[in-house]
ZAKE-779989 format. One record per residue (C-alpha): x, y, z. Coordinates in steps of 0.001 Angstrom, whole numbers, plus 500000, padded with zeros to 6 digits. Layout:
! ZAKE-779989
   east  north     up
      X      Y      Z
...
! end
This chain:
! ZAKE-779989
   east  north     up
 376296 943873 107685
 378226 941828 105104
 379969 942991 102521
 378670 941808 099045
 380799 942217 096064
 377987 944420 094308
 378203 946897 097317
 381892 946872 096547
 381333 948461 093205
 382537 944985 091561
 380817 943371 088731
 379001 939903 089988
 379328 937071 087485
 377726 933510 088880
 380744 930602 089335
 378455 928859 086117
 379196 931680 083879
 382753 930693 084062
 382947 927235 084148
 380256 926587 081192
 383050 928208 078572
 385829 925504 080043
 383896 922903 080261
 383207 923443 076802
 386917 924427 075837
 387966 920678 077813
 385074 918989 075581
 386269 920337 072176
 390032 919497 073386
 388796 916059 073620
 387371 915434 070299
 389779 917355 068555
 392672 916623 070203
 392880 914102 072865
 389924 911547 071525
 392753 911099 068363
 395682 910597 070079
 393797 907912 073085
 392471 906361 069340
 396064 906381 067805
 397961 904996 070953
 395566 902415 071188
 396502 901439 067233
 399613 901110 068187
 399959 899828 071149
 398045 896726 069267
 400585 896260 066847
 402943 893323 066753
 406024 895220 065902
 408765 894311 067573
 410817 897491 067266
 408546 900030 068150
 409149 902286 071437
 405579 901946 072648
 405798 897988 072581
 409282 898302 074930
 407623 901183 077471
 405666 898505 079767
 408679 896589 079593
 411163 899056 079848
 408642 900504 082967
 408935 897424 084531
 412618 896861 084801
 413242 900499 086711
 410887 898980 089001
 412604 896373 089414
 415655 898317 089994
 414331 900440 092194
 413269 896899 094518
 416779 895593 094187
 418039 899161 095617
 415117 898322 098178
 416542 895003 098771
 420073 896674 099310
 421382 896101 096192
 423623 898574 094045
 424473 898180 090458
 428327 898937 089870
 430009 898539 085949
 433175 897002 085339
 435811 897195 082253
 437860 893749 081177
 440103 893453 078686
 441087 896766 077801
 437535 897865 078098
 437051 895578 075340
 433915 893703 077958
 431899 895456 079814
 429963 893673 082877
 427276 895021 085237
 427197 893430 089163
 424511 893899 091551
 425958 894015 094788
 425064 894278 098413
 425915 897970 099432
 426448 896837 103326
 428930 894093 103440
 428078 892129 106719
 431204 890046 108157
 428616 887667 109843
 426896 886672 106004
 428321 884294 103739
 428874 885670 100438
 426787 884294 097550
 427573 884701 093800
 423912 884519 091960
 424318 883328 087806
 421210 883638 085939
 420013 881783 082641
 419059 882453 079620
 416047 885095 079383
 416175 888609 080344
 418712 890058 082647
 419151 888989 086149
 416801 891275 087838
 414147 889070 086430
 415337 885881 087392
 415814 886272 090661
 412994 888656 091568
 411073 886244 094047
 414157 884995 096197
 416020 888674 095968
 414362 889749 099695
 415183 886757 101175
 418623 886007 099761
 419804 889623 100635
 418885 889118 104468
 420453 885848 104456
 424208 886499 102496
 426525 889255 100821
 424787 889061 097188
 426577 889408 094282
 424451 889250 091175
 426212 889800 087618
 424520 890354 084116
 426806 887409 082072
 427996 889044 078534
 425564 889880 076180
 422205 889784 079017
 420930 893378 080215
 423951 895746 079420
 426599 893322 079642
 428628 893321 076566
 432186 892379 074882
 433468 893332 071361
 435540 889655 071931
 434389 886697 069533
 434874 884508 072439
 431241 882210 073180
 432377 879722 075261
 431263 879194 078747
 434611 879325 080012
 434638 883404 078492
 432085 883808 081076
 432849 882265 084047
 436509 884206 083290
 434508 887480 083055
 432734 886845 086420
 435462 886142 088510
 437364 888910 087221
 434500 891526 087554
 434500 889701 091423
 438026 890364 092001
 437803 894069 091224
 435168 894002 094237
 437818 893120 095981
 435412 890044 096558
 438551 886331 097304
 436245 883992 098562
 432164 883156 097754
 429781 880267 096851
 428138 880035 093743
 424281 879380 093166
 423686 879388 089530
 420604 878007 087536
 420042 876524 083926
 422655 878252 081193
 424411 879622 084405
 425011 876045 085676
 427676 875462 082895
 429256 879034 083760
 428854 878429 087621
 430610 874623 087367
 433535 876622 085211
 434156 879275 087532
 434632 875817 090377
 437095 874436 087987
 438735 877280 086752
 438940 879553 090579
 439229 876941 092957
 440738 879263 095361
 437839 881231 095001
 435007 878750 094751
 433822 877485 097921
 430337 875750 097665
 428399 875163 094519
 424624 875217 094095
 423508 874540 090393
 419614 873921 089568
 418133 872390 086648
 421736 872166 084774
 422541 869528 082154
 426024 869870 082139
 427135 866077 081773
 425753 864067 078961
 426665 861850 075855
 425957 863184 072018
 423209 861086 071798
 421488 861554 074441
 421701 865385 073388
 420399 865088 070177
 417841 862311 071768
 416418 865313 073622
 416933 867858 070965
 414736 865451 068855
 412180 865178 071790
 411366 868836 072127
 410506 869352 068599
 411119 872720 068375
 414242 874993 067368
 416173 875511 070433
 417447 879255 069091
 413711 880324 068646
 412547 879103 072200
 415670 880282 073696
 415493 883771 072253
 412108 883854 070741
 410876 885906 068134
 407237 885464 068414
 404643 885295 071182
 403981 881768 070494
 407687 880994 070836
 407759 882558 074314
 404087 880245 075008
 405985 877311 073997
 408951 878152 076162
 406607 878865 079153
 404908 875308 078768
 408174 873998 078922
 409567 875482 081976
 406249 876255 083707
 404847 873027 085073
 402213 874459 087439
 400349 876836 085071
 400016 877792 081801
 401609 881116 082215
 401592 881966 078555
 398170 882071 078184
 397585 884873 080204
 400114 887041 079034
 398066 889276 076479
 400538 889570 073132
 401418 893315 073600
 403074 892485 076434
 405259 889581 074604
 406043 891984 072089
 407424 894193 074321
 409638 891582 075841
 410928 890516 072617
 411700 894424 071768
 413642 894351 075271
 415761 892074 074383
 419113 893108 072992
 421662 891019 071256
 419677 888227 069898
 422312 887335 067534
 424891 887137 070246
 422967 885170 072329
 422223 882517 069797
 425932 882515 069277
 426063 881982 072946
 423732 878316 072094
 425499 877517 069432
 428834 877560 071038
 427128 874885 073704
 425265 872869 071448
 428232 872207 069503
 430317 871324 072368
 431472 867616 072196
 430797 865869 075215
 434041 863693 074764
 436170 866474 073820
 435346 869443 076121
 435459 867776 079759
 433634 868863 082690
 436130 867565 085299
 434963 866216 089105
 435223 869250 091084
 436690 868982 094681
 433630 871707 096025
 430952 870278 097827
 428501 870463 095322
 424040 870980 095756
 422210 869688 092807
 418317 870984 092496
 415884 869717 090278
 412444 869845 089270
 410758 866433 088779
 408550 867859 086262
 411689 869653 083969
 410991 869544 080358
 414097 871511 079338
 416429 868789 081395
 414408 866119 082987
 415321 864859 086160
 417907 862337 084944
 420372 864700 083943
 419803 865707 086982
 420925 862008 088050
 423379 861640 085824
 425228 865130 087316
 424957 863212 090191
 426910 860036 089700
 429724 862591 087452
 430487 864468 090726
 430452 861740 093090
 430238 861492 096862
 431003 865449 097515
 427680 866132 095697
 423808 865866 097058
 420764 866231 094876
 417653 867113 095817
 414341 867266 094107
 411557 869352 094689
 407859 867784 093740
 405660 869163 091541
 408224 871369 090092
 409429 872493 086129
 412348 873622 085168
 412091 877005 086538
 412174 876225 090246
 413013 880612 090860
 409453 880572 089770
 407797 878048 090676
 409235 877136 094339
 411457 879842 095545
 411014 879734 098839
 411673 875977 099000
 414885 876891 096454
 416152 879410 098923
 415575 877708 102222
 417627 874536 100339
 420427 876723 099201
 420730 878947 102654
 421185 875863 104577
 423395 874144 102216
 426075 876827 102489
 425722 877702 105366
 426174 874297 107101
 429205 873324 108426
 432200 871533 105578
! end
């Protein structure tokens, strides 16, 4: 005969007795408690502050993802002092150095840090080369207490963050902003510059043609190029976006966030500054003796495709450009499979 717990001289109280009084307890939690707080983070998670903690969290969320795929891809972030500690740059690195891979130097542009940039060609550039991926000054948690702006600052900073890898010998594929470091680092380390890839790069032009195009984009440069607003970041994706209106879609919370993100804004508008003001006929961009891969969309709006042209005819008959249809200025977006398949075989072909 079973054994019932009455027979066992224990008091029998139905399962409903007991879950009535917590179901009850959970329902007053809610309304009391919980109902306020959902209420309050929605408040403020609705605000256009660009300070606040709760606008960075997606943001910040989403970069240790992205660091965690990097580490997926192989990737390690190391930190490196210069100058007396006085500049601090972060590398991502390939942890297993393969003899049989190329090694590839990849400079970002302006934005957020690299990780971002590059997050659509990382998988394939990693099985292809020895990556080596730096944060330039004042992006992610690069940084230098040095007034130096120049371009020249950080191609120096590169290389020298390369050569305490141990790293002699690499080729360089650099877009936008990191064009002008990436043609630097050529001139500066040709011993240590062997190929050059740079996409969507005005590095050659005359003043007028600069302030022709200035002019032509109607907008401040320093509030597209670090923006302070939502619509600033639209604007900057109609510019560079030629396939979709990516800025629509991006609900303002989320732009918010990226413009909490961002750290040294006033640096960085330093950093524009410091190019805008160069003058072409004063600071030279010499004919480098690298074999040299221009890229270009034919849709740019931030440097349209003669630049691109123009690049061209500076560097002469050790340089090749190639345009991809269809395309805006951010090609790492928009085409980055074509991108990678053009840069793998460029350096990887036989001088």
């Amino acid at each position: 005969m079973a054994i019932t717990p009455k027979r066992m001289g224990v008091l029998y109280i139905r399962p409903a007795f007991f879950i009535f009084p917590i179901l009850l307890m959970f329902r007053l939690m809610y309304f009391v408690w919980l109902y306020p707080l959902f209420f309050c983070f929605k408040k403020i998670i609705s605000l256009q502050s660009s300070n606040g903690f709760i606008n960075r969290l997606p943001i910040t969320s989403a970069d240790a993802i992205l660091s965690m795929y990097f580490r997926y891809c192989g990737l390690s972030r190391s930190t490196f002092h210069l100058h007396n500690k006085q500049t601090t740059m972060y590398i991502w690195a390939s942890k297993n150095i393969s003899s049989n891979k190329p090694n590839l130097v990849v400079i970002h542009g302006f934005g957020a840090n690299s990780k971002w940039q590059f997050i659509l060609q990382i998988s394939q550039l990693t099985r292809d080369f020895n990556v080596y991926m730096p944060d330039l000054i004042f992006f992610g948690d690069s940084y230098s207490s040095i007034s130096d702006r120049s371009v020249k600052f950080q191609a120096e900073c590169v290389c020298d963050g390369l050569k305490q890898m141990g790293l002699e010998k690499f080729s360089v594929y650099a877009i936008s902003y990191g064009g002008f470091v990436g043609y630097r680092m050529a001139e500066v380390h040709e011993d240590m510059v062997e190929k050059l890839v740079i996409v969507s790069s005005a590095i050659v032009y005359t003043e007028d043609r600069k302030l022709e195009h200035i002019k032509k984009i109607g907008r401040n440069v320093l509030d597209l190029l670090v923006p302070k607003t939502p619509e600033d970041f639209r604007m900057l994706c109609q510019l560079t976006i030629q396939k979709i209106d990516l800025g629509k879609w991006i609900p303002d919370f989320f732009l918010w966030g990226l413009i909490a993100f961002e750290n040294c804004k006033n640096e960085k508008e330093e950093l524009i500054l410091e190019l805008l003001n160069e003058n072409p006929e004063v600071v030279h961009y010499p004919v480098l003796t690298q074999e040299t891969l221009l890229i270009w969309g034919d849709k740019d709006g931030v440097f349209p495709i003669d630049f691109g042209h123009q690049l061209h005819r500076h560097l002469g008959g050790k340089s090749k450009l190639e345009i991809i249809r269809n395309v805006g200025h951010a090609a790492n977006f928009e085409a980055p499979f074509s991108l990678n398949q053009l840069i793998t075989s460029f350096v990887k072909a036989s001088s």
